[in-house]
C-alpha positions as CSV (number, residue, x, y, z in Angstrom):
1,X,31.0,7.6,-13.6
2,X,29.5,10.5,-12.1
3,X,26.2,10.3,-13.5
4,X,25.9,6.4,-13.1
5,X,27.0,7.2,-9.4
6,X,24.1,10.1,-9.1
7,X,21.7,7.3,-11.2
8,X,22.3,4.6,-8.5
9,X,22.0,7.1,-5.6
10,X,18.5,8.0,-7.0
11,X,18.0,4.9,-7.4
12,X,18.4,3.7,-4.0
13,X,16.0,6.7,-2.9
14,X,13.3,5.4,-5.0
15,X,14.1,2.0,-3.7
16,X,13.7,3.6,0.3
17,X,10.4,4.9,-0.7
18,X,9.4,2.6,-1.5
19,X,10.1,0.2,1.2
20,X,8.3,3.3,3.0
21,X,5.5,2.7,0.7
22,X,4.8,-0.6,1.5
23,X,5.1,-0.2,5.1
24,X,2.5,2.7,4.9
25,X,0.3,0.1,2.6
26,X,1.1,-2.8,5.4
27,X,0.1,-0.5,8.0
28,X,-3.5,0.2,6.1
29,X,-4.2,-3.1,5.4
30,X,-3.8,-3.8,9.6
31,X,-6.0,-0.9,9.5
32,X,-8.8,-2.2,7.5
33,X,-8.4,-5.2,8.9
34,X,-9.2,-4.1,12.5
35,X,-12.0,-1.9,10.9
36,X,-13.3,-4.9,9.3
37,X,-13.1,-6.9,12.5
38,X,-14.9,-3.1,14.6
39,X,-17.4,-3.7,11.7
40,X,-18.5,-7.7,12.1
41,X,-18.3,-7.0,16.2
42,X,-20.6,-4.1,15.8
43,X,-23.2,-6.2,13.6
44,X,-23.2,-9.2,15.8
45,X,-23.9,-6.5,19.0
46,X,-26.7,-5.2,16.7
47,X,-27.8,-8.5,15.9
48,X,-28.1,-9.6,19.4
49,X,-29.9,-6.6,20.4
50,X,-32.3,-6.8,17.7
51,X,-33.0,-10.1,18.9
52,X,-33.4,-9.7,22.4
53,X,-35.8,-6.7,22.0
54,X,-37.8,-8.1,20.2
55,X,-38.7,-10.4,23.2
56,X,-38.9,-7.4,25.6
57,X,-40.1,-4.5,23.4
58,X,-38.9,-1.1,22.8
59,X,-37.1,-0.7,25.5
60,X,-33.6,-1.0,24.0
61,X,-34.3,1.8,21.2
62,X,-31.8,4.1,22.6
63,X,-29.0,1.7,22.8
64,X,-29.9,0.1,19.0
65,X,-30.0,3.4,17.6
66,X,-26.6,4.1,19.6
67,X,-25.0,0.9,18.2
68,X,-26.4,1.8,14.5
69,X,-24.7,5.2,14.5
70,X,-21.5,3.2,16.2
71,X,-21.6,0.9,13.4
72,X,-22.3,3.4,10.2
73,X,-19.2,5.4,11.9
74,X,-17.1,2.1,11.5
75,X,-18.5,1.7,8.1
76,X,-17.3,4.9,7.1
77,X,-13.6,4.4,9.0
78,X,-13.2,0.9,7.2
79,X,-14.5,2.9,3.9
80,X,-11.5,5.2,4.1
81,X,-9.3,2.6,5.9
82,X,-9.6,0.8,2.0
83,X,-9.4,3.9,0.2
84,X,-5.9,4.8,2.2
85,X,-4.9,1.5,1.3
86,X,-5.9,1.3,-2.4
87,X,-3.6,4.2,-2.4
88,X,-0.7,3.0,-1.3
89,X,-0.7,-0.2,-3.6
90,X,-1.3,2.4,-6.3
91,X,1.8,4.9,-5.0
92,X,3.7,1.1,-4.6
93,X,2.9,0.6,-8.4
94,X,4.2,3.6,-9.1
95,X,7.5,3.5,-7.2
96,X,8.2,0.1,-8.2
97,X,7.7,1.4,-12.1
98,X,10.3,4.2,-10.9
99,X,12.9,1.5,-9.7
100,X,12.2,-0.2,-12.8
101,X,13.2,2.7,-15.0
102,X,16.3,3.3,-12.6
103,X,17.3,-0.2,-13.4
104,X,17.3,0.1,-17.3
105,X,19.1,3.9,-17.1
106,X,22.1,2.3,-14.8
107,X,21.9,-0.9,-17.2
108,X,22.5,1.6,-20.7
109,X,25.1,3.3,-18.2
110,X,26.9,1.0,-17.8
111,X,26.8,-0.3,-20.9
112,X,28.0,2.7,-22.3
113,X,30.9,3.1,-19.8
114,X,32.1,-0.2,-20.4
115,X,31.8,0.8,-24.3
116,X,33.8,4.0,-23.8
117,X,36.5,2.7,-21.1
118,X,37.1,-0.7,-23.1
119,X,39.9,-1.0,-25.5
120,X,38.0,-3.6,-27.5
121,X,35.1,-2.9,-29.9
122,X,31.4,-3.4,-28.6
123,X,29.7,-6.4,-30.0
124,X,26.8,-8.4,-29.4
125,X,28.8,-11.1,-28.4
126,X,28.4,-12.9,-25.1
127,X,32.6,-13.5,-24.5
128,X,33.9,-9.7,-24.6
């Protein structure tokens, strides 16, 4: 009983870090998603300032350059905004293949308690 205790009380530590998991892999999706948003606000700004310097010259080379190294900087933040996240699905995967092996240890557990503490023989049979 002890071990099937100590089993279930990993279990249920997996099972918190993994809630933790998915928070931290909500949280970088929110992330990338603002990056992504940073990213598209950033083009349209270069966009528009491509266009309206082209009307009045060179004069706006400073800020276009400015908003280019603005926008490669969100590039990169978004880049590792998707790697963070990529990494929590993966340590998700993982935890959730954890529970999933916690599950099938307590399952045999219990089996075999029930085997050991029953007075009756262990069958196959559903009505035992």
């Amino acid at each position: 009983m002890r071990v099937l205790r100590k089993e279930e009380d990993e279990r249920e530590a997996v099972e918190t870090d993994l809630a933790s998991a998915r928070a931290d892999a909500q949280r970088a999706r929110e992330k990338a998603e603002d990056r992504e948003r940073d990213v598209a606000e950033l083009q349209r700004a270069l966009e528009g300032l491509e266009r309206s310097t082209r009307h009045a010259g060179d004069a706006a080379d400073g800020e276009r350059s400015a908003l280019g190294v603005e926008l490669e900087r969100a590039k990169r933040d978004l880049a590792r905004a998707q790697h963070e996240l990529e990494d929590a699905e993966a340590e998700i995967d993982a935890r959730t293949n954890l529970v999933k092996e916690k599950d099938l240890c307590i399952a045999e557990l219990v089996r075999v308690v029930r085997s050991v503490s029953s007075p009756w023989p262990v069958s196959d049979c559903s009505f035992h």
